[in-house]
N, C-alpha and C positions, 0 to 999 in steps of 0.2 A: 372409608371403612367404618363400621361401626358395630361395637362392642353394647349389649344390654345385658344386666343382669337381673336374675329372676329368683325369689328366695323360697325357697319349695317349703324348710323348714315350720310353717304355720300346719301345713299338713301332713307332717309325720311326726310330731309329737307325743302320739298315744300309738304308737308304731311298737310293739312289743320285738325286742330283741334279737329272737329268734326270724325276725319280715327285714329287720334294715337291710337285708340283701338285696330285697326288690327293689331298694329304692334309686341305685345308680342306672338301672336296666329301663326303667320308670322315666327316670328324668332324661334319656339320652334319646328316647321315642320321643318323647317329649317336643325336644328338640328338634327331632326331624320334620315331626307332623306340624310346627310351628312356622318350621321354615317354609313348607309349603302352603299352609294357610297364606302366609304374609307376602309370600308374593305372588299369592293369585290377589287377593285384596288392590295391590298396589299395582299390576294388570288395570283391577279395573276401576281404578282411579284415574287411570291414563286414559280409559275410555269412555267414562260417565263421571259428570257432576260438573260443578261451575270451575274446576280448576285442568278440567279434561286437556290431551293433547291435542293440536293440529294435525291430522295426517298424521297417523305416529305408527311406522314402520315392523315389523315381524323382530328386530333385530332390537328398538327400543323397548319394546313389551317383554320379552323377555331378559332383558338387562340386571333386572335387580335379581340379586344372586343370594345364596345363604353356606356356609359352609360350618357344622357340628366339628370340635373343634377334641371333645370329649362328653361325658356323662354331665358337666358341671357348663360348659362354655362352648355357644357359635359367635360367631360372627357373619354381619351383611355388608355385601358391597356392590357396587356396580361395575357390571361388566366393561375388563378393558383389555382384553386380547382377542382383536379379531385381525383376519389377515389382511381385510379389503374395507375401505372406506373408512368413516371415522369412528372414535372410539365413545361409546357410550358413555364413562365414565367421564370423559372429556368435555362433552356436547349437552350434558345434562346436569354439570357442575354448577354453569350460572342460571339453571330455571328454579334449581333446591331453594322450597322455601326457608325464607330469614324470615325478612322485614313485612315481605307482597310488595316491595318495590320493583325495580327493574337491577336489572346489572346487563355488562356488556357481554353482547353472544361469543358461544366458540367461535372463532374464525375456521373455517372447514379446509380442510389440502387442497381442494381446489383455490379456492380464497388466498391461501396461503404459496402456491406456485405461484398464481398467477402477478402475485406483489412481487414476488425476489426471483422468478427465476422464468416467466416467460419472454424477458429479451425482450418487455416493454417496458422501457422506464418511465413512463406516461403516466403508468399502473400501479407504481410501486407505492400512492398511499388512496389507492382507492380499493372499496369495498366488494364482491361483485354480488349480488341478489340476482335469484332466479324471477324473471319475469313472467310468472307463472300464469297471468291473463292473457300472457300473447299466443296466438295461433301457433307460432313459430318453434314452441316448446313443446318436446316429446315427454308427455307424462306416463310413469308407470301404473300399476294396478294401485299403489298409494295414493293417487294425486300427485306425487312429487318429478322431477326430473328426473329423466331415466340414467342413470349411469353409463351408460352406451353414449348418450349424449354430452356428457360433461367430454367425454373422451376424445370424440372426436369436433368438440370446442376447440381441448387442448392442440389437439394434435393440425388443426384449422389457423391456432394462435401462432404456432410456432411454424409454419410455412410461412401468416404476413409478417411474423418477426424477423424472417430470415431474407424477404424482399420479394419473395416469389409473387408474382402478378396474377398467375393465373392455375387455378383448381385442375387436376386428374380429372379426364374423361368428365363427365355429366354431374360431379360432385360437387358438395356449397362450398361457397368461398365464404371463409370467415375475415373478420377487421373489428378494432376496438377503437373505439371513438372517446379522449384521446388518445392519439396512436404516435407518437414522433419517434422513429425508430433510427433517427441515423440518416445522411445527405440519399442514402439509396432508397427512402423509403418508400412503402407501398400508399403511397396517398391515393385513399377516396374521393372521387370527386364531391360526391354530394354529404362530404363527412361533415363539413363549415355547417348543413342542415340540421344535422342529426343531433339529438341529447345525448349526454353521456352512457354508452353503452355499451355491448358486446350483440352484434350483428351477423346475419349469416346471409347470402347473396347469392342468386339462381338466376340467370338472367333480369327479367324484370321483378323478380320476387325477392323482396327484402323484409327479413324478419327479425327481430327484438328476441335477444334469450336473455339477458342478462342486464338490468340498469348498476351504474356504479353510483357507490354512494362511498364522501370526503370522509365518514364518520363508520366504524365501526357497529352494526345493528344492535338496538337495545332488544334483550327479551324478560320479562314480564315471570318472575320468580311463582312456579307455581307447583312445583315436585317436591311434596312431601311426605319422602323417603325418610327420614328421619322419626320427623313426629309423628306419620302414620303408624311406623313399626312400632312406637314406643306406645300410642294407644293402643295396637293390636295385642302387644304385651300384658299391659296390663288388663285388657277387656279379655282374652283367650285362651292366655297360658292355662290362668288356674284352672279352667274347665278341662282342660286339654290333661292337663296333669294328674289332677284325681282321676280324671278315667283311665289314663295310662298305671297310674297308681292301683287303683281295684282288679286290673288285671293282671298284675304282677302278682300281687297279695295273694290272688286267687290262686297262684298256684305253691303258693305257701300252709292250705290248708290242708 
C-alpha cells in the first residue's frame, strides 16, 4: 500500500476568505480524478515500453487500485481479494521495481499443491513451469495456460498418486517424471527416457505441459507502481488541481 502526499497549499494562498470553502470540495475531485489518471497510465505501462508485461492478463491490468480516503488523503494498492487463482498483490510483489535486478517469482497454488500436497514426494522441491512451446498445452485468449487445464493436471496427478493405472473412458492419462509414489507405484515404462516433467498420455500421444525445475524461477524486477505514481504526482496533480480549484471558485462568485 502506498500513502503520497500532495501540498495544495502553493495555490490557495491568495484565496480570499470568504472561497476557502471550495477548497476541500476541490482537493477531494482532485483526488478521485487522480486516481483514475494513474491507473490508466500504469495500464499502460503494462502494456508499452521496454519494461512492458508478458501476456498480462484482464485480471493484472486492472489490479492497481486507488481508494480517496477524505478531502486531504488516498491511498494505492494492489489488488488482493479475488476468489479464484492467484492474488495480484502476491505475483506482482517481486517484479516491483527496486534495484532492475531479479528477485525470486511467486510460487503460484498450483506450484504450491503440487510440492506438499499432491501425494508426490518426488515433487516436493521442485518447481513446476508451464511448457508453453509444447503442443500439448491448452492456451487461453492470453497466451497463457488455460485454467481448465491446470485442473484437470491436478486432478490427472492425483489418480497417479493414488496408483490408478488406467484413465476414464477415452481420457489423458497424466505422470510426473520424477514420480516415486510408494512400493504400489504407477511406474512409466518409458519415464528412465523422459526429462523432468509433468506429462499427459493418449495412446501413442505423449505430451510435455509442465518442465520442473530444482530452483525457484527468477523474474526480472520491472513494475513500477511506486515510482510511476509518484512521478504521475508530481507531473498532474497540480494541473489536475487548479482546474478542479477554478471550478469550485466559480461558484463562489
Amino acid at each position: 500500500m502506498l500513502d503520497i502526499k500532495f501540498d495544495s497549499s502553493s495555490f490557495t494562498r491568495k484565496i480570499k476568505a470568504l472561497q476557502l470553502g471550495a477548497i476541500p470540495e476541490a482537493q477531494k475531485k482532485s483526488l478521485y480524478k487522480f486516481g483514475f489518471l494513474n491507473k490508466k497510465k500504469l495500464r499502460q505501462k503494462m502494456l508499452k515500453g521496454t519494461n512492458k508485461f508478458n501476456r498480462p492478463v484482464p485480471l493484472t491490468l486492472a489490479s492497481p487500485l486507488y481508494k480517496v480516503l477524505d478531502e486531504n488523503e488516498m491511498i494505492f494498492f494492489i489488488r488482493s481479494n479475488v476468489q479464484k487463482g492467484n492474488r495480484p498483490s502476491k505475483y506482482l510483489a517481486p517484479v516491483e521495481y527496486i534495484t532492475g535486478g531479479v528477485n525470486q517469482s511467486y510460487e503460484t497454488r498450483f506450484s504450491y499443491w503440487l510440492r506438499n500436497y499432491s501425494g508426490l514426494p518426488a515433487l516436493s522441491n521442485k518447481y513446476a513451469i508451464p511448457a508453453m512451446k509444447s503442443t500439448a498445452v491448452e492456451k487461453n485468449q492470453h497466451g497463457n495456460m488455460k485454467a481448465s487445464q491446470y485442473s484437470q493436471v491436478k486432478k490427472g496427478l492425483e489418480r497417479f498418486a493414488s496408483g490408478a493405472q488406467k484413465a476414464k473412458g477415452n481420457q489423458y492419462r497424466y505422470f510426473a517424471v520424477p514420480s516415486k509414489i510408494g512400493k504400489s507405484s504407477s511406474r512409466i515404462s518409458v519415464s528412465s527416457k523422459l526429462g523432468h516433467g509433468i506429462y499427459r498420455v493418449k495412446g501413442n500421444t505423449l505430451g510435455l505441459l509442465f518442465t520442473l525445475s530444482n530452483k525457484k524461477p527468477l523474474v526480472t524486477q520491472k513494475f513500477t507502481f511506486i515510482g510511476q505514481t509518484q512521478e504521475n504526482i508530481k507531473k498532474d496533480m497540480p494541473y489536475i488541481f487548479k482546474s478542479e480549484l477554478r471550478k469550485q471558485l466559480a461558484q463562489f462568485k
